[in-house]
N, C-alpha and C positions, 0 to 999 in steps of 0.2 A: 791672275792677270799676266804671270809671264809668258811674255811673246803672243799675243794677245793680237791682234790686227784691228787698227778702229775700222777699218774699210769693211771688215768681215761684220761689225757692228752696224755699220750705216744699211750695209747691204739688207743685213737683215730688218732693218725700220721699214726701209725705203718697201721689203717687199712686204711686208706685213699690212702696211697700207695700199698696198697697188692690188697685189695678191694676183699678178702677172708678173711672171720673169721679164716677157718681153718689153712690158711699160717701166718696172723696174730698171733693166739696162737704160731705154732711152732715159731716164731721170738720173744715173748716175753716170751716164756717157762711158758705158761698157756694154760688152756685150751679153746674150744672151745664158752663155755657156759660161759666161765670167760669171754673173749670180749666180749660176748654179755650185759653181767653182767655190766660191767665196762662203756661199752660206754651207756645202758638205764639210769644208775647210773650220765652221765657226760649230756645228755638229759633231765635229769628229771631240774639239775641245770643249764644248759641255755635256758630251758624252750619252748625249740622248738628241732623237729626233723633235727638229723645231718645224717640221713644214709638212705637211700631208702634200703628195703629190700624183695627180692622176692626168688621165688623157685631156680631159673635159674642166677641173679645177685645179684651185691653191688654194688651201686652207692650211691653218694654225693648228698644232696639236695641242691639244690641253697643255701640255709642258711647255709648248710656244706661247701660251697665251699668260703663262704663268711666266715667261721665262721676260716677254714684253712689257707687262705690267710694271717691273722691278724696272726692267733698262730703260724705257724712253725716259722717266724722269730724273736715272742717274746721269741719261746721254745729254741731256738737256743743260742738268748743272753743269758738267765739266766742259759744254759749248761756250754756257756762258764764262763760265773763268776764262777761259782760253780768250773769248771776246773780249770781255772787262780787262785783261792783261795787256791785249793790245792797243785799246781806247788810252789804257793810262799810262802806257809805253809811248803814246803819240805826243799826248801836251800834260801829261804828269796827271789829268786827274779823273778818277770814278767816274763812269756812268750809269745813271738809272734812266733807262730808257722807260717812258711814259706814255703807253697806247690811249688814242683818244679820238673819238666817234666828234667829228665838227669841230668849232673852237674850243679854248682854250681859253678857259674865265672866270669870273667870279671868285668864290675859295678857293679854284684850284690853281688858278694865278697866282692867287697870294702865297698857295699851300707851297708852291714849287720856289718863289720866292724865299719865305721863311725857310726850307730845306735845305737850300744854298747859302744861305745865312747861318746855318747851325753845323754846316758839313762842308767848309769851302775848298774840301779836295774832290768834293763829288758837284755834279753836272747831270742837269736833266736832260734827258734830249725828248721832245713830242714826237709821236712817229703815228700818224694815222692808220686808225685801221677800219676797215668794209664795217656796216651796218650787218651786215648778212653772214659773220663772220670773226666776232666780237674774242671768243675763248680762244681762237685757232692759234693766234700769235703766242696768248699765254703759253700753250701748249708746247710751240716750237721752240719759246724760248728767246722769240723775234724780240718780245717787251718782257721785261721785269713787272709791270704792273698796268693797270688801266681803268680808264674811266670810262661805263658802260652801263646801258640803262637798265635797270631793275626790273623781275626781279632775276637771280640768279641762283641756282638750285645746281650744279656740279659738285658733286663729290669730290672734284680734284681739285678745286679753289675757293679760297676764302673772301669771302664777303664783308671789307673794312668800313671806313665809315658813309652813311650815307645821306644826301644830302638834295639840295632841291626839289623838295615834294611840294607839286604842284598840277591844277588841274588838265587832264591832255588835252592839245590842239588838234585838231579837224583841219587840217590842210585841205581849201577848197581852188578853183580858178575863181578870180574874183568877179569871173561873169555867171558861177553860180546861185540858180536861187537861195541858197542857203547862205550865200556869202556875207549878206547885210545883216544879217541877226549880230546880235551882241552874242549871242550863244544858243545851241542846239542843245536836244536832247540825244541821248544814246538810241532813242526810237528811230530820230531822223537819220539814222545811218544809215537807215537800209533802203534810204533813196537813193543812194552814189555806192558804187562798188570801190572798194579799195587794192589801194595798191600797197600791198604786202611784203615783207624783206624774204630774200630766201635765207634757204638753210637754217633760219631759227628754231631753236626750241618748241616743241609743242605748247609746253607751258609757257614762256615767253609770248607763243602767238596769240595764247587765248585771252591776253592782258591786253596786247598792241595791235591784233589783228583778229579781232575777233569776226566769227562766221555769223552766228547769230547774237538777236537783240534781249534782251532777257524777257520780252514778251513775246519770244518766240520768230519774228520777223529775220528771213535770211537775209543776209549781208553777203552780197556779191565780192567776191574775190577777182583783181585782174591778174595778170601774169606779174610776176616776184621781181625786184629791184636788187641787187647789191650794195649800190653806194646812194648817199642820202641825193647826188645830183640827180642821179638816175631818175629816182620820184619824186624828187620837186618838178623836171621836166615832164616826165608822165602827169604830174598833177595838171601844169600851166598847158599843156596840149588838150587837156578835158578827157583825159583816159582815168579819171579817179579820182579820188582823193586818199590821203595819208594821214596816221594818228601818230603826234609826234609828244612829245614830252616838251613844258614850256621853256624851257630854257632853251632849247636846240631851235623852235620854235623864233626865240627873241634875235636870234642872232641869224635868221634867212630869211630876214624881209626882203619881199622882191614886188614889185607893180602888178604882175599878175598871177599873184597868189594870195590868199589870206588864208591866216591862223585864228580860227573861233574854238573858243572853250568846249569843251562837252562835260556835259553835266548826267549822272550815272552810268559813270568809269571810277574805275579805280582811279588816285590820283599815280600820276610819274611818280619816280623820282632815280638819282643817280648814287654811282654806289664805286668805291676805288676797290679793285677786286686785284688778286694776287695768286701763283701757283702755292696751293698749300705743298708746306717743305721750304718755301724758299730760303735761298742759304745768302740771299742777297741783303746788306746790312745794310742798304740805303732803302729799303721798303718799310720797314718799320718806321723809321725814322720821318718819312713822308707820308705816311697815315698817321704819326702824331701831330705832325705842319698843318694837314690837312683839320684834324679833330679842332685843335685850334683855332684854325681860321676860321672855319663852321659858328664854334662860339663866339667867336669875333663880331661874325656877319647875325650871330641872334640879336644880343648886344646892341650892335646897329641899329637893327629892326627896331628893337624895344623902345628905344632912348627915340628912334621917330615917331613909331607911336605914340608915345606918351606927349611927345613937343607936338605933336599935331593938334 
């Protein structure tokens, strides 16, 4: 690491994912001949070529791709210290920044509650993130941890506890015919096209968006959403409908939309996910809050049941 340039590091992230010098500089507000600069400069000192370069592309040499693997998630943690430092340089204490698709509720209210109760140097903070775009923050480093809907299959994150499993909603406008039923079957999807998140997972879509019905019946697809408002208003306009998990479902009731059940789907549910590795000591500690409050809320359940 001696004499080491982090700019010479960033340079090379930033081009790694652009894979243009030229979009690279606009993203690091340098020029053109500066990446080129910066990354010959971070080359010369690990002593092997990290960039294939031609008239026509940018590509990764194996030793880049091997050399990237290793850095973005050492670059990540030493982001976050350097962030956590200043957080708790500001009002004395820890932040666990906590990504979350919609509100914030149920166990996971309580979960962040009891966390601050057991750690009162550390401080949650909520930071929303896209529907369409769930792992990106993990990645970056934006959030220490997050709440995202199931299922989740990345190699590079762990899968903590998980919770509200329940049957999906069919998000209709409530002047569809389908709207008055107390619940649909997964056949009648393929009367209304959906409207789809982008950027998801394959396997994520074929749970939440699926194409076809298991009887074979194609399921029209409309153009992709980013943020949940986005497809609630595509919904309430009559461009679709949306499958949502009940929970996210209970907390966006609106006049002209309904949430009906669908019956053969898989059921939802939610899941507190985390970058494996992380060297962050309040994520632990907040998927115990959370395990807890989970049993808390069965508990509940039960003790109603039974008084019922």
């Amino acid at each position: 690491m001696k004499g080491i340039e982090i700019r010479e590091l960033e340079c090379f992230l930033v081009l790694a994912e652009e894979l243009h010098f030229g979009h690279a500089g606009e993203r690091l507000f340098v020029s053109q001949s500066r990446v080129s600069q910066l990354l010959r400069s971070l080359e010369n000192r690990v002593g092997a070529p990290l960039v294939d370069r031609t008239s026509r592309r940018v590509s990764l040499t194996p030793f880049g791709e091997e050399f990237l693997a290793a850095l973005g998630p050492a670059y990540r943690t030493l982001a976050a210290v350097v962030d956590g430092a200043r957080e708790r340089a500001r009002d004395g204490r820890r932040r666990l920044r906590l990504g979350f698709q919609g509100s914030v509720n149920g166990p996971v209210a309580t979960a962040v509650r009891v966390f601050e109760e057991r750690d009162p140097e550390s401080r949650v903070d909520i930071v929303e993130i896209t529907l369409s775009d769930p792992f990106g923050p993990l990645r970056e480093g934006e959030v220490d941890a997050a709440v995202v809907l199931l299922p989740v299959r990345e190699r590079d994150l762990v899968v903590g506890p998980e919770f509200s499993r329940q049957p999906q909603r069919l998000v209709l406008p409530a002047d569809h015919p389908l709207a008055s039923r107390s619940r649909v079957g997964v056949e009648d999807m393929a009367r209304v096209p959906l409207v789809p998140v982008r950027k998801a997972p394959d396997y994520w879509l074929r749970v939440h968006s699926p194409t076809v019905t298991p009887l074979g019946r194609t399921i029209r697809h409309e153009s992709g959403v980013d943020t949940l408002q986005e497809g609630l208003s595509l919904v309430a306009a009559g461009r679709g409908a949306m499958l949502l998990c009940g929970s996210t479902a209970r907390h966006h009731g609106r006049e002209d939309i309904v949430f009906v059940p669908v019956s053969g789907l898989p059921e939802s549910s939610m899941g507190l996910v985390w970058p494996r590795g992380s060297t962050h000591p309040g994520v632990p500690v907040l998927a115990g809050a959370l395990s807890d409050a989970l049993a808390g809320f069965s508990q509940e359940t039960a003790t109603d049941k039974t008084a019922g």
